[in-house]
C-alpha positions in Angstrom: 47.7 66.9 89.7 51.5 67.9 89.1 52.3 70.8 87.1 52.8 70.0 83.4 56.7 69.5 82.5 56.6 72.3 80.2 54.1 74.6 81.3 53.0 77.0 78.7 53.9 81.0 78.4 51.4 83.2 76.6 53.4 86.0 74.8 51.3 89.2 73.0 50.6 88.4 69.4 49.5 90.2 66.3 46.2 91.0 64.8 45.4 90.8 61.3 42.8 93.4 61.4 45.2 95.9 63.6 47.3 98.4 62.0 51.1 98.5 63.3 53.8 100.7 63.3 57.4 99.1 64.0 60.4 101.4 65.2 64.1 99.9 65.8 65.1 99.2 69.4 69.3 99.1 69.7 70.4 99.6 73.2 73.5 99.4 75.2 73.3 97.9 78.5 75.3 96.9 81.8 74.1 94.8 85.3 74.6 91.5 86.6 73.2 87.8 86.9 72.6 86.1 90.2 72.1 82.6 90.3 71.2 81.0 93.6 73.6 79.2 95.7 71.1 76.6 96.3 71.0 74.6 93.5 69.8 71.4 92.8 72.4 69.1 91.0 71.7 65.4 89.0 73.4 64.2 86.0 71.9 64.2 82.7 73.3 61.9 79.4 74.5 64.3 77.0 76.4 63.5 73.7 78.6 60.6 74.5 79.4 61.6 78.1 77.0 62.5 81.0 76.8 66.2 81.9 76.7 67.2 85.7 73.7 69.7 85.4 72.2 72.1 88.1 69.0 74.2 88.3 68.3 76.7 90.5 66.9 80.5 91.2 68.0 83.6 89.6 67.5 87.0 89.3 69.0 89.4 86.3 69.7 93.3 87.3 70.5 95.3 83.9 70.4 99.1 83.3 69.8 99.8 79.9 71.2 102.8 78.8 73.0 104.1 75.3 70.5 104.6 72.5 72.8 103.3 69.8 73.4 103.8 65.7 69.7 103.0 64.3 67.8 103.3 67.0 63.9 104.9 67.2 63.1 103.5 70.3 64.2 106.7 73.1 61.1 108.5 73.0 58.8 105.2 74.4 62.0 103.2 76.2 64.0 105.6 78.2 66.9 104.8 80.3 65.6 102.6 82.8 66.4 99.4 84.6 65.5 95.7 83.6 65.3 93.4 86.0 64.3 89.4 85.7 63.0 86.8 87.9 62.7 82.7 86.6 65.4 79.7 86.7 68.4 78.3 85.2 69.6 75.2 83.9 73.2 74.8 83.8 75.6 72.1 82.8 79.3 72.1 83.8 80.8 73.2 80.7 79.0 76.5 81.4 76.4 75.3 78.6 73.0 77.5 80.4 69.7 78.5 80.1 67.4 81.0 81.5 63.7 81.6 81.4 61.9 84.1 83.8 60.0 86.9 83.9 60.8 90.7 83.1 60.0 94.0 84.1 61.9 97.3 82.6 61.1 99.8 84.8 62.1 104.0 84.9 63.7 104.5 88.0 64.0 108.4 89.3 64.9 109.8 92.6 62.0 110.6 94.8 59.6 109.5 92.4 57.9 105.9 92.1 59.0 103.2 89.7 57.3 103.4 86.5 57.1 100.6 84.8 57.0 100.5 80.9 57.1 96.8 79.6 56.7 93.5 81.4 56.7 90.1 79.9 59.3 86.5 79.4 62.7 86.7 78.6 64.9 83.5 77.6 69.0 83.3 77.5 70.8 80.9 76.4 74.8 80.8 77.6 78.0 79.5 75.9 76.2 79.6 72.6 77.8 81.2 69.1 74.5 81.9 66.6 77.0 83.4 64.4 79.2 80.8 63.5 79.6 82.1 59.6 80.9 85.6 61.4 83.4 83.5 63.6 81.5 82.9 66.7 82.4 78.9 68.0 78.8 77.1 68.6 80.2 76.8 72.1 81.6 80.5 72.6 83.0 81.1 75.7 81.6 84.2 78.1 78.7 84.6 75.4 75.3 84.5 76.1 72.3 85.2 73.2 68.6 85.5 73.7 65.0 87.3 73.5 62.4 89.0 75.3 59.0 89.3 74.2 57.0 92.3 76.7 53.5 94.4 76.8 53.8 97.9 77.4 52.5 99.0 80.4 51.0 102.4 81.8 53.4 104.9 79.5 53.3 102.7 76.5 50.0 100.4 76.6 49.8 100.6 72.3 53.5 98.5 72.0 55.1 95.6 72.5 59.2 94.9 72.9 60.3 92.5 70.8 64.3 92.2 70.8 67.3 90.0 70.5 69.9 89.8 73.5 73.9 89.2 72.6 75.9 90.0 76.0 79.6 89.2 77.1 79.0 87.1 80.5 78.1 83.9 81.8 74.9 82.4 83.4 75.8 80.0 86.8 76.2 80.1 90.2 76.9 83.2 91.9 77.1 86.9 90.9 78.6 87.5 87.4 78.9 91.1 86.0 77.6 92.0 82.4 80.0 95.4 82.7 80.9 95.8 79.1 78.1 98.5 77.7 80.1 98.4 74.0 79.7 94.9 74.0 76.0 94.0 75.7 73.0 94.4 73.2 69.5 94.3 73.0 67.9 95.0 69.5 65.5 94.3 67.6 61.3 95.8 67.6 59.2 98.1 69.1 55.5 97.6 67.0 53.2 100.1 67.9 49.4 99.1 67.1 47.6 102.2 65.6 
């Protein structure tokens, strides 16, 4: 039997007989995207002129650092690392999207990996969401998105919920998300009680 064309990924909901607590996440963070060399390429009818399109492997590296204006999030996410595994589907015109699997992890000298949430994570590049604020619906170097995670061992009572807007691209190669003032994840932590 071949695998369904879009297969489905279970996310953490909410109960309507839990109790919650929600504090605000706002982070700052830098790293870089690495899409596979080894893509595979076909052409795909787009608006009214086919799109060269590729999908291939790729891997996201972020450390997370600055707790920013508003946020309640440093005491359950500390500084720690992000880093993503899935696939990308890109067009030419830089148009790209990314789906894969996350893990942000504490990282410390000498001492194992802890890791704190894990769960799916979507981008979407060469996107504007904000076109009312100036953004173009094709912005150039822009990439928006969400992840959705379960805490793990040091925070097993929350789940991440948080928006991503970052300056960078998603295609072949290595491409640096260095701008920390720019790159932003925000959004929830929701604690259940």
């Amino acid at each position: 039997m071949s695998s369904p064309a879009f297969p489905d990924v279970l996310i953490p909901g909410i109960s309507p007989s839990v109790k919650y607590c929600i504090f605000r996440v706002n982070r700052a963070f830098d790293g870089v995207f690495e899409g596979s060399e080894r893509a595979t390429s076909y052409t795909c009818g787009t608006g009214s002129a086919a799109k060269e399109t590729r999908r291939f492997p790729s891997s996201i590296t972020w450390r997370i650092t600055a707790a920013l204006d508003c946020d309640e999030s440093v005491s359950v996410l500390p500084t720690s690392q992000l880093t993503a595994k899935g696939a990308t589907i890109a067009r030419d015109d830089g148009f790209a999207h990314f789906i894969g699997k996350f893990s942000i992890v504490k990282k410390e000298q000498g001492k194992p990996d802890i890791a704190y949430f894990q769960g799916t994570m979507e981008l979407i590049g060469r996107s504007g969401s904000h076109q009312a604020l100036g953004e173009a619906c094709d912005e150039e170097e822009h990439i928006e998105g969400w992840l959705i995670g379960r805490g793990r061992r040091p925070a097993p009572n929350y789940t991440l919920r948080v928006a991503i807007v970052a300056k960078g691209k998603l295609a072949e190669g290595v491409h640096a998300f260095p701008d920390a003032s720019v790159n932003r994840i925000t959004g929830t932590l929701i604690q259940s009680l």
